[in-house]
Every structure is written in structure tokens, then in C-alpha cells.
C-alpha positions as CSV (number, residue, x, y, z in Angstrom):
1,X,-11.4,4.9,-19.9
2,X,-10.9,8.1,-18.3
3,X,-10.4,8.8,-14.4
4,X,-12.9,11.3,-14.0
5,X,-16.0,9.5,-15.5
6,X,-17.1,8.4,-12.1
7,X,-18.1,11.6,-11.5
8,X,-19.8,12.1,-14.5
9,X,-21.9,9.3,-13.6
10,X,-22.8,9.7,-10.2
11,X,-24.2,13.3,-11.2
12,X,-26.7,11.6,-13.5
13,X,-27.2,8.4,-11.0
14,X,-27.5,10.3,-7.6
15,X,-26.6,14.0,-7.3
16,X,-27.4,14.3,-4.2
17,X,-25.4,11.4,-2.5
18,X,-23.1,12.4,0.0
19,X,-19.8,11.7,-1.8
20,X,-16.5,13.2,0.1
21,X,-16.4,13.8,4.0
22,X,-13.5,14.1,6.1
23,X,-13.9,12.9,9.6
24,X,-12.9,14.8,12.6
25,X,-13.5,18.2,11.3
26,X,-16.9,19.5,11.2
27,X,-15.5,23.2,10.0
28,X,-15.4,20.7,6.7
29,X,-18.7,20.0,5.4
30,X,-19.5,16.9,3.6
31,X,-19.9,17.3,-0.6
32,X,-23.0,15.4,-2.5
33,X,-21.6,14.2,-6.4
34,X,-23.3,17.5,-7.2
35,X,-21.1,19.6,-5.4
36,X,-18.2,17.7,-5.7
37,X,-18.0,17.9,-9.8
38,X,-18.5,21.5,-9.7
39,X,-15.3,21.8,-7.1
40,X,-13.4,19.9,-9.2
41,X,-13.9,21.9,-12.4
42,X,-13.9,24.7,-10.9
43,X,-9.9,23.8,-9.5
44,X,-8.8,22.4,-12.7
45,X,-9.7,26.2,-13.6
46,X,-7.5,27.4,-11.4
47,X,-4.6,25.1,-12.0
48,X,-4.7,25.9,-15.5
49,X,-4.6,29.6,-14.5
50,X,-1.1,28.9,-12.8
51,X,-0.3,27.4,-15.8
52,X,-0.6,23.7,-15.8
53,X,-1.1,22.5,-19.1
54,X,-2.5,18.6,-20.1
55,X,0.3,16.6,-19.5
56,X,2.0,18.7,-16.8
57,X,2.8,17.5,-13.7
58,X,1.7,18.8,-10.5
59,X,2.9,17.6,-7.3
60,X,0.5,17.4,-4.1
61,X,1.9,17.1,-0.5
62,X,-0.9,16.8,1.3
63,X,-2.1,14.4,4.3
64,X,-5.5,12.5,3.8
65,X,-8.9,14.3,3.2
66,X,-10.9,16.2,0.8
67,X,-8.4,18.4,-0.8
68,X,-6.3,16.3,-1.7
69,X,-9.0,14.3,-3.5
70,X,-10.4,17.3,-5.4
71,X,-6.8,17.9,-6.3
72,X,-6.1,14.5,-8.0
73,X,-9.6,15.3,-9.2
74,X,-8.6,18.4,-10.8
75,X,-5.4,17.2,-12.5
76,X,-7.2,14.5,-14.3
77,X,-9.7,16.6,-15.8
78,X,-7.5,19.0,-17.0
79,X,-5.4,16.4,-18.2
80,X,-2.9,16.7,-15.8
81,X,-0.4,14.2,-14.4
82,X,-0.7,13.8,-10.7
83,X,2.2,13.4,-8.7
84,X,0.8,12.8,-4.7
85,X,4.0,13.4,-2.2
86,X,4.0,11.8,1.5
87,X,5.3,13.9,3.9
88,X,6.9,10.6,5.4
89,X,9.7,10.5,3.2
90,X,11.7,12.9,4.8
91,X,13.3,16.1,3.7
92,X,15.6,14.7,1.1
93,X,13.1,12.2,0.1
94,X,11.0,14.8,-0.9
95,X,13.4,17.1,-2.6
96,X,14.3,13.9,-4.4
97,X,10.6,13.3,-5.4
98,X,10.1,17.2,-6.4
99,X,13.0,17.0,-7.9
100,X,12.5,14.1,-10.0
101,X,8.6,14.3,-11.3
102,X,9.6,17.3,-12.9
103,X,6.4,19.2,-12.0
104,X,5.1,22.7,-12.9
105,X,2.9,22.7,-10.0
106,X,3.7,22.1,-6.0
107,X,0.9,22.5,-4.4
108,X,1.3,22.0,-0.5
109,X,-1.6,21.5,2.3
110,X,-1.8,24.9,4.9
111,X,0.0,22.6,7.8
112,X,3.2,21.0,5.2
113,X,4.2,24.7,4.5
114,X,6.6,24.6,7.0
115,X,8.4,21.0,6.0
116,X,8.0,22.0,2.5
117,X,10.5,25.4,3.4
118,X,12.5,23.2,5.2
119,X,13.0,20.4,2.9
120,X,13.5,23.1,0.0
121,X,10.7,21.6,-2.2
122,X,10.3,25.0,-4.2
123,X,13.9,25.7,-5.3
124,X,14.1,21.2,-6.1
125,X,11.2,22.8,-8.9
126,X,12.3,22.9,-12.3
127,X,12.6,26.0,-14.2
128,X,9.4,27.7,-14.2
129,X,7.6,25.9,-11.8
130,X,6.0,27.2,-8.9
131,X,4.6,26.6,-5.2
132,X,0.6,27.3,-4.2
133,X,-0.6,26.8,-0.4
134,X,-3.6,24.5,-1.1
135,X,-5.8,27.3,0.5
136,X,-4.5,29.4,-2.0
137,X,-5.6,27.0,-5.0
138,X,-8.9,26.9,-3.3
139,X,-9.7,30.3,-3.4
140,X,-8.5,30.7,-6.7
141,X,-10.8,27.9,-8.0
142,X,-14.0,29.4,-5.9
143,X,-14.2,32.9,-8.1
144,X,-13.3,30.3,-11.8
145,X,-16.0,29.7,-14.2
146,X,-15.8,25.5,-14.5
147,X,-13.3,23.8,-16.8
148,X,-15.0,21.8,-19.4
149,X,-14.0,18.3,-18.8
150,X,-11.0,16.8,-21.2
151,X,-11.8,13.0,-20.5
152,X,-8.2,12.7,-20.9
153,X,-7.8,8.8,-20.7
154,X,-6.4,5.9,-22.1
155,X,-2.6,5.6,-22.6
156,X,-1.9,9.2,-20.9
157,X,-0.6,9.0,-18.1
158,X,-2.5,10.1,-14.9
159,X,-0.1,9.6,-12.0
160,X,3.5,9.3,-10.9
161,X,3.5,6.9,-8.1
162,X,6.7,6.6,-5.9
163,X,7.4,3.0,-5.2
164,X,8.4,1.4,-1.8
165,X,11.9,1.5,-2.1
166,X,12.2,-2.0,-0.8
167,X,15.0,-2.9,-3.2
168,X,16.4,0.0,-3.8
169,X,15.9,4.0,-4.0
170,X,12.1,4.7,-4.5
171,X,11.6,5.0,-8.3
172,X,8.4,7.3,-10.1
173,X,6.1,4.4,-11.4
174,X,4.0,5.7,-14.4
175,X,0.2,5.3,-13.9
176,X,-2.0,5.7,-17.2
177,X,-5.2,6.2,-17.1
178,X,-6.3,2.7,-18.9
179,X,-3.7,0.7,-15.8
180,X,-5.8,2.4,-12.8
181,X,-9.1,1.6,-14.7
182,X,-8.0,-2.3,-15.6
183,X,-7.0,-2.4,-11.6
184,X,-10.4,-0.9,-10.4
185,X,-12.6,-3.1,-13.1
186,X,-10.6,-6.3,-12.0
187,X,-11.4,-5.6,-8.2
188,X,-14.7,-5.0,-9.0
189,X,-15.4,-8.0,-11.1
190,X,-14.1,-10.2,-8.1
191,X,-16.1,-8.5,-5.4
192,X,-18.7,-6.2,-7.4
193,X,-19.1,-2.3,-5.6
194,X,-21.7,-2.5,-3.1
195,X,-25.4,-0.2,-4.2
196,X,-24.3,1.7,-0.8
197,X,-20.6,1.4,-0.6
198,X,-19.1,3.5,2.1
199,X,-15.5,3.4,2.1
200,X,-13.1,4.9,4.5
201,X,-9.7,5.7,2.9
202,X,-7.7,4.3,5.7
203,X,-4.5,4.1,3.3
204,X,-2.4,7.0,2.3
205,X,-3.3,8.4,-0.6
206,X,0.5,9.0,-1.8
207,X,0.7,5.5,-1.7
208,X,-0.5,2.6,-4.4
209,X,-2.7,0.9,-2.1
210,X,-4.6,3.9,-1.3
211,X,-4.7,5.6,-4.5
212,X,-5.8,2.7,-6.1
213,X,-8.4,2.3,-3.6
214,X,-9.5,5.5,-4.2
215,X,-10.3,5.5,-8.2
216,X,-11.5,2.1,-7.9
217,X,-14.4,3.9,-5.2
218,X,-14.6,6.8,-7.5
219,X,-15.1,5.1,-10.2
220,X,-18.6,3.1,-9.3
221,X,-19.7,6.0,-7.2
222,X,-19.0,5.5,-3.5
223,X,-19.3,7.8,-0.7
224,X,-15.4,8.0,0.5
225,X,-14.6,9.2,3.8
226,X,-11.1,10.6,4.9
227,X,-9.2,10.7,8.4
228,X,-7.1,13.2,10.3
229,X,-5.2,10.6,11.9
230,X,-5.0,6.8,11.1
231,X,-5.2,5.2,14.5
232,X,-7.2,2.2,15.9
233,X,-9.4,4.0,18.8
234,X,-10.6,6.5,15.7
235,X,-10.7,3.7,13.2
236,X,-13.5,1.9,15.1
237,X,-15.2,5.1,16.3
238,X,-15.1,6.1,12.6
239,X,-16.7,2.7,11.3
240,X,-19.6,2.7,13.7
241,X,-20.7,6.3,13.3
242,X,-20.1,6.6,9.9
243,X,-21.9,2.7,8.9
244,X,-18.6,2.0,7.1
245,X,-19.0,-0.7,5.1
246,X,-15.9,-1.2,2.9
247,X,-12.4,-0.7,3.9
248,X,-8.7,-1.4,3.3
249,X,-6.1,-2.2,5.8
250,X,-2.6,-3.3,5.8
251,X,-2.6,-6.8,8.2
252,X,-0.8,-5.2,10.8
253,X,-3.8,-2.0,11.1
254,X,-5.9,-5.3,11.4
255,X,-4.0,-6.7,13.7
256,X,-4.4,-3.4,16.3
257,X,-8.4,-3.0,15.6
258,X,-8.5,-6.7,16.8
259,X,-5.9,-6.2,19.7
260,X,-7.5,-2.8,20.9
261,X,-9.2,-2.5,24.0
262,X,-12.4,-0.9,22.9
263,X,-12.4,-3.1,20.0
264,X,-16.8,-4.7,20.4
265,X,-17.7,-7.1,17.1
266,X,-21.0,-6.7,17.8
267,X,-20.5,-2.7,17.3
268,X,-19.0,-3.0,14.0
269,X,-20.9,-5.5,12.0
270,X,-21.6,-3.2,9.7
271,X,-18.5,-4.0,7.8
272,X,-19.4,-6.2,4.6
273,X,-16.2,-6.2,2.9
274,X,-12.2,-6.0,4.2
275,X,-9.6,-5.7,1.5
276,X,-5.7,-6.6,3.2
277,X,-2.5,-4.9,1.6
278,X,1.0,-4.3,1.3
279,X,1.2,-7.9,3.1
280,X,0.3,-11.6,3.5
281,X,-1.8,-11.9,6.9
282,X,-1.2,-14.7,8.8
283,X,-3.5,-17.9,9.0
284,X,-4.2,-16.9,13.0
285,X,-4.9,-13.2,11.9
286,X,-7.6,-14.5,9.3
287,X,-9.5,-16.7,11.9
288,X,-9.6,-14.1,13.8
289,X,-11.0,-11.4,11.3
290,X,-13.4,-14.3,10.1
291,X,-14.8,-14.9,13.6
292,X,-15.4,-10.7,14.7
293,X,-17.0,-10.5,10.9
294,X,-18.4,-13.7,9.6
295,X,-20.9,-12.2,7.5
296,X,-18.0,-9.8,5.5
297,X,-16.0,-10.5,2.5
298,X,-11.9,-11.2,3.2
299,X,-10.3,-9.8,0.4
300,X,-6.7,-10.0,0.1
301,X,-4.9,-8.3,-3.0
302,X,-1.2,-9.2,-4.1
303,X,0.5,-6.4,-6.6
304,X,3.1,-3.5,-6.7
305,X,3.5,-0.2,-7.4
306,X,4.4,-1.3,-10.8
307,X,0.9,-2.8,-11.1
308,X,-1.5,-0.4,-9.4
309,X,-1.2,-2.6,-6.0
310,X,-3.6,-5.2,-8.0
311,X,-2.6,-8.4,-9.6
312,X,-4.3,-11.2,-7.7
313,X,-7.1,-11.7,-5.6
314,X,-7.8,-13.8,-2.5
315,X,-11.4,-14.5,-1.2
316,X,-11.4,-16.3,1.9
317,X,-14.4,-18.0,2.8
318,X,-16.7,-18.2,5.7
319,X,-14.9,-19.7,8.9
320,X,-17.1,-20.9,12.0
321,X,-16.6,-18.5,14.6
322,X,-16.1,-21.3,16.8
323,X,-12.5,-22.4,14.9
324,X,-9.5,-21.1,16.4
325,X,-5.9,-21.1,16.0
326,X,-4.1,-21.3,12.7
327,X,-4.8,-24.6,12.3
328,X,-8.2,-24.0,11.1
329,X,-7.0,-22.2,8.6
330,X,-7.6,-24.4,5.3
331,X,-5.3,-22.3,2.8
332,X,-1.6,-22.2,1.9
333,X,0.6,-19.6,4.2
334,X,1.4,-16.9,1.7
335,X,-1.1,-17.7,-0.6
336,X,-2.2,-14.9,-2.6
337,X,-5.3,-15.8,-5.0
338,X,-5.8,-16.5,-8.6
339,X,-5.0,-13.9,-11.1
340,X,-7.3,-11.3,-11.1
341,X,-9.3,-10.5,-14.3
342,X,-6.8,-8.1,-16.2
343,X,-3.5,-10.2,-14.9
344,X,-2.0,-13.2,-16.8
345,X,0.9,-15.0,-14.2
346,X,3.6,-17.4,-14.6
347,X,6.4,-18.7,-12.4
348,X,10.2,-18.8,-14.2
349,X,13.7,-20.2,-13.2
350,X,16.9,-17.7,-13.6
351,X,17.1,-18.2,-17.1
352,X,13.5,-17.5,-17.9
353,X,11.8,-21.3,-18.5
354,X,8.1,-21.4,-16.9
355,X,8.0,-23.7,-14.0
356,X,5.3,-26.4,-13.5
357,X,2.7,-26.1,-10.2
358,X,5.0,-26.3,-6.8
359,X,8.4,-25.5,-8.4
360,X,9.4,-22.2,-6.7
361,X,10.5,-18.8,-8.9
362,X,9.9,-15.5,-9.9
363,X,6.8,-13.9,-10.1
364,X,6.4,-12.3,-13.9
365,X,2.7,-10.6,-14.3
366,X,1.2,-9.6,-17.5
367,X,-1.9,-7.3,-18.3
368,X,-3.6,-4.3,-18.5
369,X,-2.8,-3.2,-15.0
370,X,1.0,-3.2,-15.8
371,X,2.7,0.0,-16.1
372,X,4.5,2.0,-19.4
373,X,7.7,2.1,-17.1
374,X,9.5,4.2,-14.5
375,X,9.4,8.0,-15.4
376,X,12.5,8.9,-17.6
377,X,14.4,5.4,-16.2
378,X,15.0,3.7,-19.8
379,X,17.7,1.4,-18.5
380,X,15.3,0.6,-15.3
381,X,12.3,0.1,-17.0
382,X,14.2,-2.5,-19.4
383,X,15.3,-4.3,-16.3
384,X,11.9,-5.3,-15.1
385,X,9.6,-5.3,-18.0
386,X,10.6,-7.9,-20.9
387,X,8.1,-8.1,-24.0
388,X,5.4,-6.3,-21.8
389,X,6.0,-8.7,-19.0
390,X,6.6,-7.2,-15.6
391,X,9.5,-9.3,-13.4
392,X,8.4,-9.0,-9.6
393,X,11.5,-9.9,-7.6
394,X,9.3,-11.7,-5.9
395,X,9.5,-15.7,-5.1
396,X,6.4,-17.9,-5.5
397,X,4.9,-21.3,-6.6
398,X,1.6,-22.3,-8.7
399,X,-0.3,-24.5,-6.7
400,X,-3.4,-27.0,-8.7
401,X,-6.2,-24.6,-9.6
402,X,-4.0,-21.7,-10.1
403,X,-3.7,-20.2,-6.9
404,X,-0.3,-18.2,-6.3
405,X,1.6,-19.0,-2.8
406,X,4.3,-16.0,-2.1
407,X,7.1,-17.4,-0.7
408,X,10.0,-14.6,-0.3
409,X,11.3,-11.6,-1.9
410,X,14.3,-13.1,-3.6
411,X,16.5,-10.0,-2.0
412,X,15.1,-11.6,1.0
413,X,16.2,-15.2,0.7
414,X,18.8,-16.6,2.7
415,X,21.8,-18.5,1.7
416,X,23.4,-19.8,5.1
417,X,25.9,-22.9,4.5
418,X,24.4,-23.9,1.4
419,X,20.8,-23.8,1.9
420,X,18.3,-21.6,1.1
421,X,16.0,-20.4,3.9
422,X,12.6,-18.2,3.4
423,X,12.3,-15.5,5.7
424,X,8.6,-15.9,5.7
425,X,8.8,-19.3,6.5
426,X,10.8,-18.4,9.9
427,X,8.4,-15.0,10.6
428,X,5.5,-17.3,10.3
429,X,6.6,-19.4,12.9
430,X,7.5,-16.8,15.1
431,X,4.6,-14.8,14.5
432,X,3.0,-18.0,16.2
433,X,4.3,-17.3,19.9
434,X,2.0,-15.6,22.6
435,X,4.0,-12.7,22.9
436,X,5.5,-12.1,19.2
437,X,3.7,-9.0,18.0
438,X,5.7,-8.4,14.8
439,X,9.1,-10.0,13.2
440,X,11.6,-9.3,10.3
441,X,14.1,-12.0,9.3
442,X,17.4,-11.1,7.8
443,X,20.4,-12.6,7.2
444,X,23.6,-11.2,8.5
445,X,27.2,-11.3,7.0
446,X,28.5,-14.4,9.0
447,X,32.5,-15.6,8.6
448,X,31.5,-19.6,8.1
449,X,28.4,-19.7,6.6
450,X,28.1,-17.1,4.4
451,X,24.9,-15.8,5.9
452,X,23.2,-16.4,9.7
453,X,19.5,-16.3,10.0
454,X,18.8,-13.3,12.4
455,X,15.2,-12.3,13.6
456,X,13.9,-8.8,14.9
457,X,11.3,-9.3,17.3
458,X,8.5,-6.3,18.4
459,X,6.8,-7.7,21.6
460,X,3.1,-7.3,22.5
461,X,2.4,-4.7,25.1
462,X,2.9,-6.2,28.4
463,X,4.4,-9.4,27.3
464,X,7.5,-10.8,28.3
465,X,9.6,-13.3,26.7
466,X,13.5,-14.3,26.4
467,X,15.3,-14.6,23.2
468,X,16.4,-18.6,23.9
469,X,12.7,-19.1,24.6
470,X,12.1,-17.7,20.8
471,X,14.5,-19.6,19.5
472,X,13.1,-23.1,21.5
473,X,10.2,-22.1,19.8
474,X,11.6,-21.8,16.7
475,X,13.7,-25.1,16.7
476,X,10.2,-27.3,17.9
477,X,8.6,-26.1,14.6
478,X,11.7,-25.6,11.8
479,X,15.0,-27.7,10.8
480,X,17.5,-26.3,12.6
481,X,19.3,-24.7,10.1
482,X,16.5,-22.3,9.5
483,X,16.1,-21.1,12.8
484,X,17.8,-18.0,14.1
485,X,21.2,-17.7,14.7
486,X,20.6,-14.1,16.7
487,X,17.7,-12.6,17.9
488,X,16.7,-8.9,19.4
489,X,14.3,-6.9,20.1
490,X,12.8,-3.3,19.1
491,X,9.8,-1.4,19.8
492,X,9.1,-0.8,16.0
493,X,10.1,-2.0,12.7
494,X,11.3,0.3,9.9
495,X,8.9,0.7,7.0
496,X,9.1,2.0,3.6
497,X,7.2,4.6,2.1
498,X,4.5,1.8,1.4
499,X,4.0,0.5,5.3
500,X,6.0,-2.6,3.7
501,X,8.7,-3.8,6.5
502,X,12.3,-2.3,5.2
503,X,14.4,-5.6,5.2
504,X,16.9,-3.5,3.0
505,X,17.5,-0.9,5.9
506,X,17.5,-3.8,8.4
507,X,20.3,-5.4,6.6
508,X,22.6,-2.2,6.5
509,X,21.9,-1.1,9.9
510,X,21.7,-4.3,12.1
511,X,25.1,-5.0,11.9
512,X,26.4,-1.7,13.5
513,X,23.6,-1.8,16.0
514,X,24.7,-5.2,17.2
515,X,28.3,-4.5,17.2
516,X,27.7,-1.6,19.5
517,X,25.5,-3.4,21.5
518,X,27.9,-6.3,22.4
519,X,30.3,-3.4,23.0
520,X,28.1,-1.5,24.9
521,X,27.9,-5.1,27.3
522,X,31.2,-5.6,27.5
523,X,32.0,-2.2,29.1
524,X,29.3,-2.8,31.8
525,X,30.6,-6.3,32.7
């Protein structure tokens, strides 16, 4: 099991086949398998002449498109550990990444150079290592005689993956090569790889979700297509000139495609399969992805960093176009599939007993997929994996049949006067009124209870609606003592590193932000 045998068997299978485009840039011409292989050896060449070594690490800041591919390419057949950087993190975020993959290699796309000066990333190198432009590594590699493959594989380790940071400070999650491949093989036993597949990698590729994506593609021989920019108006120009076929979206990149003027079903039918990420969709969101594309596959994946974004896996099945409204919706809320082919799940109480179906506790997963551990974090890694099984932080139930229902992060929960209230349960509901875009519930410090149920509310474009009107809303669908407390409103919500909503950050900040805000009110009356 070896990340670069993908290649290897597309070459024998189709050489011709278009297999790497990037969209938006015709100065970029397209690569068939053919061309593709020979690039890659050609640059694993040239990173071993700036001496990376098997087992090195070489960290690549880089947006979306076909360097960056080649690159991740490169370092896996060489041997190399790949270390993919998002320019999203922020100066220190990135020194702290640099800094902590230990890398010999920083190679940085032509347009990063300048955050890359800025942020320091060349002196947060360790000693010896050094800085390439990616241009630079290019030309290097065009004048190399090939690399002979290593088919390095198995337990090595072929990527250092930062996680979301939802809990804490984003930690390096060691990938091997056998995790990615158990990952891929799973997906592709639950929804086997289209003859034709065209997938566009809508997710960054510094992130799990993407990256994932990307090998699992790789691996049975799709043509992958990359974009400048992730935005709806090119998302849906991109899947109807490019016949994209296969594609994965976090629910709220959904939810904008669907909401987008120019969005036209009957222009994009071409889609055959939809994978969702990073977050439960909503009932109302999958009737309406089921009505624009009754003829594609819902696919909607449950995992973590920590297990190559790929534990479980939801099929939805066919919905008449002519339902509407959640209520047609015949699943669980939060229900997140059976476990996939290389995953073994249970649900446990605080002191580690397995649960029966409908008793609510941690998540622990099990498998093939499940990482080593965090890089050089001994005492972290003990925290989470116990006899090889990986503790989520996450809150769920079993229902009959095996199907897992995500109910909460358990830093999420909410403890107000006693009783414990799921933030997902009061977003859902939310998420339910006309002009409710997006939500994040939190609970706030509060003198009496202990906690108060506060909700963060983004509003659709052009819609108007008063925070006692949300919270009517909330109170004719939830026991009171669930329903928010507070309520305001923002044109965004933070997000981690992973596009997951930063509940942590939310927490920290909100209290400040409302302080000043009553202040702020006071001095105008």
C-alpha cells in the first residue's frame, strides 16, 4: 500500500487520460497519466538534489492546483513525508507549523513568497533546512533524469496533517501511508470510483478532507481538476464545462450553490455523486440537494484529522423531488452512517463501559484509518489513543442497525442550572427559520446558572429578522431551558483551519464583544 501506485496504474490502464488540470488558467496546460508520472519523478529528482532524504520532511505552502499535487507526488515517491501548509493560518500559525514539522524542505508557491518573508517561515526551519520558490523546484526537476520510484508505503509515514484546532492549538496528525490507503479503499467500497470519475478538488488540500479526497482520486485513477478560487459563481461554471461528476463540499459550500442566483439543476445534472464534510447537513439542506440531483449519490462522511476525515459513511437515498421541508426527511438529525469498512465504533460513559443503542457518549473509533499519533506529542497521543482506540471528543448514540447519530462535541455541551443542553439540538432549530443563514451555540459564563445558552446568528442576504422573534421561534420548538438566553448577530462565523465553526474562539471572545456592546449602548442612550 503505497501512495503513488495510482499512478503506476493509470500509466498501464490509460496513458493518455487527461489526469491534472487547473481551471482558470489556460497558461497551465492539462497533464495525461503519462505526463504526469514523468513530472513527478522528475521533481522527486530535484527534491532529492536539495537534499531531502526518505523520511524527511518537506513543507508546501501552496494554494490549490497542479503544483501542489505534483509536489505531494514527489515527496511520496521519494519517500518523503509531506507536510501541506495553508496560508490561512496566519503568520504565527505558520511559523508554528514550520516550526514544528521539523522540515528540510519549504517549498513556497511564486504568489506566498511574500507571506512566507513576512511570517519568517525560513529562519522557523531547523538547522539545515532551506526555502525553494516552487518555480524554482520546477525548473530544477525539468533538466533531472527521473527518480526511480521507492514505493515507500505501509507504516511510513506520508503526511503531517495539522488538525482543526477546535479544542485546542492545532496539533501535526501523523498520516502513514497504509491510514490514507484504508480511508480511500473504505470510500470506495461504499460508493465504488466511477469508470470516468472527474473530480473537482473543491477542498483545500492542506486540509484532511481535501487531501484525503485527493489520494482516494489518485488512487483509482481520476481525472482531478483544481481551482484558483473556491466560490459558488465558479463552482457551477466549473461543473458544467468541465462534466464534473464527483465532488466534495463542506454543507455550507452546498448551501451557497443552492442559494446562488445563477444556480440551474437542469445545467448541472451531470453530477453523479456529492460527498458532505467537516459537518452534519441539515434535514432541509438534504431535500433540497436530493430534489436539484435526484439521480446523484448523497454521500456524507463523519471522521477527523486523526482518522483521515473517514470513519463512517452516510448514503442517503432517493427523495421525490416533490417532498419539501425537513419533514420529509426520514433520518435521524445528526446521523452520520454506519462504520465504514476499515472502522470498528462503540459509544462509552466517562469511565470507559460501552453503552447500549440510544444511551448517549463518546465516540471511540478503531481501525486501519486511525493514526500512529501526533508528531513528537507522546503525552498527547496517550491522551486520545487507548489500546489502539482513538477517543473522539465527540458525543453520539448507536441507533438499531448500527447507524451513529452525532449529537455534540462534549467541549460543546452545555451545563445551564443543571441540565445538559446540545448545541446542535438548538442550531438545528434555528437553522429552521426563513431568514437564519448560519448559527453557533455557546454557552456563556452566567452568575446563577452556571452557564446561559447564547446563539450567534449570520442572516440571509436581504432578510430581516429581530432577536425576540428568534427566540419565539426557538421556545415553540424546544423546552425552555434550552432556548437562548442571548442572541446576536454577525456577518460571518469564525472557522478553524478545517472550515469547522470555531466554538472555542466564540467562547473566549463573546464575552468581551458583548460587554462592550452593552457599553457601547449605554453611552448612546
Amino acid at each position: 500500500m503505497y501512495l503513488t501506485q495510482g499512478l503506476h496504474r493509470s500509466l498501464q490502464a490509460h496513458p493518455g487520460r487527461l489526469a491534472l488540470r487547473h481551471l482558470g488558467d489556460d497558461s497551465l496546460p492539462g497533464l495525461d497519466c503519462a505526463a504526469l508520472q514523468g513530472q513527478v519523478a522528475q521533481l522527486a529528482a530535484a527534491l532529492q538534489h536539495c537534499g531531502v532524504a526518505a523520511g524527511d520532511r518537506v513543507a508546501l505552502l501552496s494554494p490549490n492546483k497542479p503544483a501542489l499535487v505534483q509536489q505531494l507526488l514527489a515527496c511520496w515517491w521519494l519517500g518523503a513525508v509531506a507536510c501541506p501548509l495553508d496560508a490561512g493560518w496566519g503568520q504565527a500559525g505558520l511559523r508554528q507549523a514550520v516550526s514544528e514539522c521539523g522540515a528540510s524542505l519549504l517549498v513556497v508557491d511564486p504568489a506566498l513568497l511574500t507571506l512566507a518573508a513576512q511570517a519568517g517561515l525560513a529562519a522557523a526551519l531547523n538547522a539545515g533546512g532551506s526555502q525553494i520558490d516552487g518555480l524554482r523546484l520546477a525548473s530544477l526537476a525539468a533538466g533531472r533524469y527521473p527518480l526511480a520510484d521507492s514505493r515507500t508505503g505501509g507504516a511510513a509515514l506520508a503526511a503531517l496533517v495539522f488538525t482543526g484546532g477546535r479544542a485546542g492549538p492545532p496539533r501535526a496528525v501523523m498520516w502513514s501511508h497504509a491510514n490514507v490507503w484504508a480511508a480511500a479503499l473504505a470510500s470506495h467500497a461504499a460508493c465504488p470510483p466511477l469508470a470516468d470519475t472527474v473530480a473537482l478538488l473543491a477542498a483545500p488540500l492542506c486540509q484532511a478532507a481535501g487531501l484525503g479526497h485527493l489520494a482516494a482520486q489518485l488512487l483509482a485513477g481520476a481525472t482531478c481538476l483544481t481551482l484558483p478560487a473556491v466560490q459558488p459563481e465558479a463552482l457551477l461554471q466549473a461543473i458544467e464545462a468541465q462534466g464534473v461528476n464527483d465532488i466534495l463540499l463542506p454543507p455550507g459550500l452546498l448551501q451557497a450553490l443552492l442559494d446562488h442566483p445563477a444556480f440551474d439543476p437542469g445545467r448541472l445534472q451531470g453530477l453523479r455523486r456529492i460527498r458532505l464534510v467537516a459537518a452534519a447537513p441539515t434535514p432541509a439542506l438534504l431535500v433540497r440537494a436530493r430534489a436539484a440531483w435526484p439521480a446523484a449519490l448523497l454521500v456524507q462522511s463523519y471522521g477527523l484529522t486523526e482518522t483521515v476525515a473517514s470513519a463512517c459513511l452516510q448514503l442517503y437515498p432517493a427523495i421525490r423531488p416533490a417532498a419539501a421541508g425537513a419533514a420529509a426527511w426520514p433520518g435521524s438529525p445528526g446521523a452520520a452512517g454506519r462504520a465504514g469498512l476499515a472502522a470498528e465504533l462503540r459509544i462509552v460513559d466517562p469511565q470507559g463501559a460501552e453503552l447500549p443503542a440510544g444511551r448517549v457518549g463518546e465516540i471511540l473509533l478503531y481501525g486501519a484509518m486511525v493514526m500512529p499519533g501526533y508528531w513528537r506529542q507522546p503525552e498527547a497521543t496517550a491522551q486520545v489513543l487507548q489500546h489502539g482506540w482513538l477517543r473522539t471528543g465527540d458525543a453520539g448514540r448507536l441507533e438499531d442497525g448500527g447507524c451513529l447519530v452525532i449529537v455534540d462535541r462534549f467541549d460543546d455541551l452545555i451545563v445551564s442550572g443543571g441540565e445538559t443542553i446540545y448545541s446542535t439540538e438548538v442550531e438545528a432549530v434555528l437553522r429552521q427559520h426563513a431568514a437564519v443563514a448560519e448559527v453557533a451555540v455557546v454557552g456563556l459564563p452566567h452568575a446563577v446558572w452556571g452557564a446561559a445558552v447564547h446563539a450567534v446568528v449570520v442572516l440571509r442576504p436581504g432578510a430581516l429578522a429581530q432577536a425576540d422573534a428568534l427566540r419565539r421561534h426557538c421556545r415553540s420548538h424546544l423546552a425552555g431551558y434550552k432556548c437562548p438566553r442571548s442572541l446576536s448577530f454577525a456577518n460571518s462565523l469564525p472557522l478553524t483551519c478545517a472550515g469547522q465553526v470555531h466554538k472555542r474562539l466564540l467562547r473566549e471572545s463573546l464575552p468581551a464583544q458583548l460587554a462592550q456592546s452593552r457599553h457601547t449602548l449605554r453611552s448612546m442612550s
